[in-house]
N, C-alpha and C positions, 0 to 999 in steps of 0.2 A: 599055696600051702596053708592049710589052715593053723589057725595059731593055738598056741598052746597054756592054758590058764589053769596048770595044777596047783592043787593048794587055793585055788579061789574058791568061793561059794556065794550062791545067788539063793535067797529064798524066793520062792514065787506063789503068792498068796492070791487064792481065786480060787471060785467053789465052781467052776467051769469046769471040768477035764478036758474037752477038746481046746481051748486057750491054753491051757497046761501044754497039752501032747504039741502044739503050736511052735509053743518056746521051748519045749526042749527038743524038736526036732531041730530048729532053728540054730541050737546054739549045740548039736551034736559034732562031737569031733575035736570041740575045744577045750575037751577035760575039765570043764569046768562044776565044780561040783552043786546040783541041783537039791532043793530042799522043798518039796511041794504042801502048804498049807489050805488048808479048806474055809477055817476060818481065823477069827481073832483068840480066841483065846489056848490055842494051840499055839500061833504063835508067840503068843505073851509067854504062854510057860516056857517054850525054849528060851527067849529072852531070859529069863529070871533062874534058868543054869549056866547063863554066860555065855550064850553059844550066838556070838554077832556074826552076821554074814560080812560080805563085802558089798551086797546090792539086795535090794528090795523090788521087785517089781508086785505092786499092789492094786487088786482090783480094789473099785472103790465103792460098788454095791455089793456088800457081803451079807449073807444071809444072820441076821441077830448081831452085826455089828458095823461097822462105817468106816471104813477104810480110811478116811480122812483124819478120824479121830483116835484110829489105831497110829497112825502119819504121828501124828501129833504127842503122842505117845509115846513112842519108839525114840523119835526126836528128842522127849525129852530126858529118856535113858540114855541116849548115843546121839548128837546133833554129826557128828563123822562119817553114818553110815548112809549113802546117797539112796532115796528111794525113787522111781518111779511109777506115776500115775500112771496105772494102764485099765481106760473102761469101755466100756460100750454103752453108756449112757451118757453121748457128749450134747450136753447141752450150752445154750450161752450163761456163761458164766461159770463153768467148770474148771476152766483152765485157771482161770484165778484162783476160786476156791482150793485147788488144788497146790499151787502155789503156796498159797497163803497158811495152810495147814503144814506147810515145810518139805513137799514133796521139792524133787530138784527137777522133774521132767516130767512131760504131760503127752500121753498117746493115747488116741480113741481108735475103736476099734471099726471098720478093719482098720489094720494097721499097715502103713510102707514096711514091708519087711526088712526089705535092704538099712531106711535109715535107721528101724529097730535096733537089728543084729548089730551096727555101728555104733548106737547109744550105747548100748550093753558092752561092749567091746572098751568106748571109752571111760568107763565110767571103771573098768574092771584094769584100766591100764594104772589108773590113776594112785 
């Protein structure tokens, strides 16, 4: 039985659409409410109407801005709200860097789907 997360919200920031269509195929069924941004400064303005998610999943090469230092950013409006590194640029040294910026989770892409969906799941329990 799939579980049920009304009232949550996950932004998912990524100028991919098929990674988009990805994660919300993924996480269909769980009510869980999706917020899809393209870039950073769309997400900034939702930020700055008070509209905090409960998760973050954030690509980290975004076209005219850095994922890492939007990370950083966010963090330092809301240190509360769990983000997740999600890229396709894994290189050595990324999982740090990622870290280090204040993400709480690091996934290149492709991804395990299965232990995705279970990030996501606990990070939305929590």
């Amino acid at each position: 039985m799939d579980e049920n997360f009304s009232g949550k919200q996950v932004f998912v920031v990524d100028d991919d659409l098929p990674s988009y269509q990805l994660i919300e195929e993924l996480l269909t069924g769980k009510k869980i409410s999706l917020k899809h941004f393209t870039n950073g400064k769309d997400l900034l303005a939702e930020f700055s109407r008070g509209n905090n998610p409960d998760l973050i999943i954030m690509d980290i090469q975004l076209p005219g801005a850095d994922g890492l230092e939007l990370t950083r950013r966010i963090k330092s409006m809301d240190d509360s709200i769990p983000i997740i590194a999600y890229t396709s640029y894994a290189m050595a040294g990324d999982r740090a860097r990622c870290m280090e910026s204040g993400c709480d989770e690091y996934v290149s892409k492709p991804v395990d789907l299965d232990r995705f969906v279970d990030m996501i799941i606990r990070y939305l329990k929590n």
